[in-house]
C-alpha positions as CSV (number, residue, x, y, z in Angstrom):
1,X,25.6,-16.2,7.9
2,X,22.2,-14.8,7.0
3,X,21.6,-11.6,5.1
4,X,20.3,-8.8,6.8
5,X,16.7,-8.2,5.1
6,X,16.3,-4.4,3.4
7,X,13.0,-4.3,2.4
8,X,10.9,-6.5,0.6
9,X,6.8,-8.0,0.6
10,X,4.8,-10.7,2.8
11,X,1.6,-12.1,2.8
12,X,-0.4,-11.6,5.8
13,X,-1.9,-14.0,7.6
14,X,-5.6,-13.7,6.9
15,X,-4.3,-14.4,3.3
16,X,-2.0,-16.9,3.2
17,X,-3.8,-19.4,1.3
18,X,-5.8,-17.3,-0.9
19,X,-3.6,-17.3,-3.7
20,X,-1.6,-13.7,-3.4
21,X,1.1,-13.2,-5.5
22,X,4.2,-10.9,-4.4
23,X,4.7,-7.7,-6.2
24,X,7.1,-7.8,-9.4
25,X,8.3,-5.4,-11.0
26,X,7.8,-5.8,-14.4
27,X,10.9,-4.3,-16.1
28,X,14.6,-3.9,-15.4
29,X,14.3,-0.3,-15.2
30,X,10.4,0.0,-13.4
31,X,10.5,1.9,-10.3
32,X,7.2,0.0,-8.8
33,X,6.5,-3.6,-7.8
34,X,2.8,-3.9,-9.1
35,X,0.0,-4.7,-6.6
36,X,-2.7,-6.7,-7.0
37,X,-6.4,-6.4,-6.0
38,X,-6.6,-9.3,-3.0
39,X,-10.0,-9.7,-3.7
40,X,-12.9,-8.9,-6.4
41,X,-14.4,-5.5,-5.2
42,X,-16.8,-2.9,-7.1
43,X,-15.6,1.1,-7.2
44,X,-19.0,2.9,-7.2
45,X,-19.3,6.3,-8.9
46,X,-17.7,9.2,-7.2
47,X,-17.0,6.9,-4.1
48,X,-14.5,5.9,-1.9
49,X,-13.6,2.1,-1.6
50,X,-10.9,0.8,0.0
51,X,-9.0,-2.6,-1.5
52,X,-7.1,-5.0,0.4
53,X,-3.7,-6.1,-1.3
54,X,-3.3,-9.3,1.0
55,X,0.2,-7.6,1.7
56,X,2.5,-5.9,4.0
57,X,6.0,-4.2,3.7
58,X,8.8,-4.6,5.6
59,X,11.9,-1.2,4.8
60,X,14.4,0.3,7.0
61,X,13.5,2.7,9.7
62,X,14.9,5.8,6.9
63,X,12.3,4.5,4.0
64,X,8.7,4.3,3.4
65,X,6.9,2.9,0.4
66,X,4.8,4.5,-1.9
67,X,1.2,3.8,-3.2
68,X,0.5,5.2,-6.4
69,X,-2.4,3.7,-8.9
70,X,-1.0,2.4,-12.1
71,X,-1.6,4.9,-15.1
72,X,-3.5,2.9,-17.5
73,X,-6.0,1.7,-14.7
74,X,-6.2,5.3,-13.8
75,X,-6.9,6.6,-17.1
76,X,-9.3,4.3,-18.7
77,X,-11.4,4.2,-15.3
78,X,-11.3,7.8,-14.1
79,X,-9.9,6.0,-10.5
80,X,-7.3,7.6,-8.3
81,X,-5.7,7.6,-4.9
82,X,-8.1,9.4,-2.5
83,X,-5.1,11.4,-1.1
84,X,-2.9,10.6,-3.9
85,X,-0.2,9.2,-2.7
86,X,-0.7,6.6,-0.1
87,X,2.2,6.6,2.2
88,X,3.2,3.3,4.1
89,X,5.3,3.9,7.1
90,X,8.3,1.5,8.3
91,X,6.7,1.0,11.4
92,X,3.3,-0.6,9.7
93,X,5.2,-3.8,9.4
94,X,3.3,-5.6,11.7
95,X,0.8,-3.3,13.5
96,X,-1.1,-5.2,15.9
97,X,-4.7,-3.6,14.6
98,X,-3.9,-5.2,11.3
99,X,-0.5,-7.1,10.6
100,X,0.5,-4.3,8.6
101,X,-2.3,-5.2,6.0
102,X,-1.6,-2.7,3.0
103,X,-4.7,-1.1,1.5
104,X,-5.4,0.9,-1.4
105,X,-8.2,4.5,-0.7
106,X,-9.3,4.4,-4.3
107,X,-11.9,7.2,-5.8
108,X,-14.0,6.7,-8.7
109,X,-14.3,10.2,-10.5
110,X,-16.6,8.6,-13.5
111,X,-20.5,7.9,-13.7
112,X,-20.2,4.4,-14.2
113,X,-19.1,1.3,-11.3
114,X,-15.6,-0.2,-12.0
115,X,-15.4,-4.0,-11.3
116,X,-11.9,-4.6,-9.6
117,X,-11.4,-8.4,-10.2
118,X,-8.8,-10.5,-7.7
119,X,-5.7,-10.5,-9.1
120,X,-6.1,-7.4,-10.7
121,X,-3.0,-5.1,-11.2
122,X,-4.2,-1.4,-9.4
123,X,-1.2,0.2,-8.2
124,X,2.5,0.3,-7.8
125,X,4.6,0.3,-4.5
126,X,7.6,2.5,-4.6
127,X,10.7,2.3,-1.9
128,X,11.7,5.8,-0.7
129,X,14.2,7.1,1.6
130,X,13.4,10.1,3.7
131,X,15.1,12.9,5.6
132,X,14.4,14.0,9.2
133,X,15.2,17.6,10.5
134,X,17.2,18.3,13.3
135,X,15.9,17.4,17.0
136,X,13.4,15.7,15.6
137,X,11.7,13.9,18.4
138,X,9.9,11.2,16.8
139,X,10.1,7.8,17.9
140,X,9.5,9.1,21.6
141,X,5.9,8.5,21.4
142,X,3.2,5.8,21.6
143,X,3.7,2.6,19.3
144,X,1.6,2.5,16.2
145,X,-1.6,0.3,16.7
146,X,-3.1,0.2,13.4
147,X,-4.1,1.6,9.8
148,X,-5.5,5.1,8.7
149,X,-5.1,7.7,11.3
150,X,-3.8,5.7,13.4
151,X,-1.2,8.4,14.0
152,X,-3.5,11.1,15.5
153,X,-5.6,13.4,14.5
154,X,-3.1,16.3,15.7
């Protein structure tokens, strides 16, 4: 009988053969499975740029997992998450605008361009377990269909 998966990493299919690696962590006791840059890509100065990972998640309907930018990258380059936490949502795996493709909304805050090479190790995924209130209605609207807002606006 076959396991029942929890949560884990794929590669999506525009990347398959371009050499992705799965996140790690690095540690026994590391909270966040490192993700890599899926391509080489320039941060400009006080600009936004967004970087594909290659990846998507797959988590129980109770959990989401968290982007946050590794420190040291973060504090030698002056880079952070435009809205500081990226938050990926269970039911991302997948989306039919994108396959779930998770990407990271860095910011340059320095003067200077930051060269992002593939492979590159630029944030960390953390698994989290959320709580809903009571009544809560959710899961009685529309089906996600892709990436950044693609919630709503309201």
């Amino acid at each position: 009988m076959t396991a029942k998966r929890q949560r884990g990493f794929e590669i999506v299919s525009k990347y398959k053969d371009a050499g992705i690696e799965l996140p790690v962590r690095k540690t026994a006791a590391s909270a966040g499975y490192d993700l890599q840059a899926a391509e080489d890509v320039i941060l400009l100065p006080h600009a936004v740029t967004i970087v594909p990972t290659g990846l998507k998640a797959y988590m129980q309907q109770d959990e989401y997992l968290g982007l946050h930018v590794r420190s040291g990258f973060s504090i030698k380059n002056k880079i952070s998450c435009i809205n500081n936490q990226g938050i990926i949502d269970a039911d991302y795996y997948n989306s039919p605008g994108n396959e779930g493709h998770i990407m990271v909304p860095l910011i340059n805050h320095g003067e200077e361009p930051v060269q992002v090479a593939k492979g590159m190790r630029i944030a960390q995924g953390i698994f989290y377990r959320y709580l809903t209130v009571d009544g809560d209605a959710a899961g009685q609207g529309a089906q996600r269909t892709g990436g950044f807002g693609s919630t709503g606006e309201k």
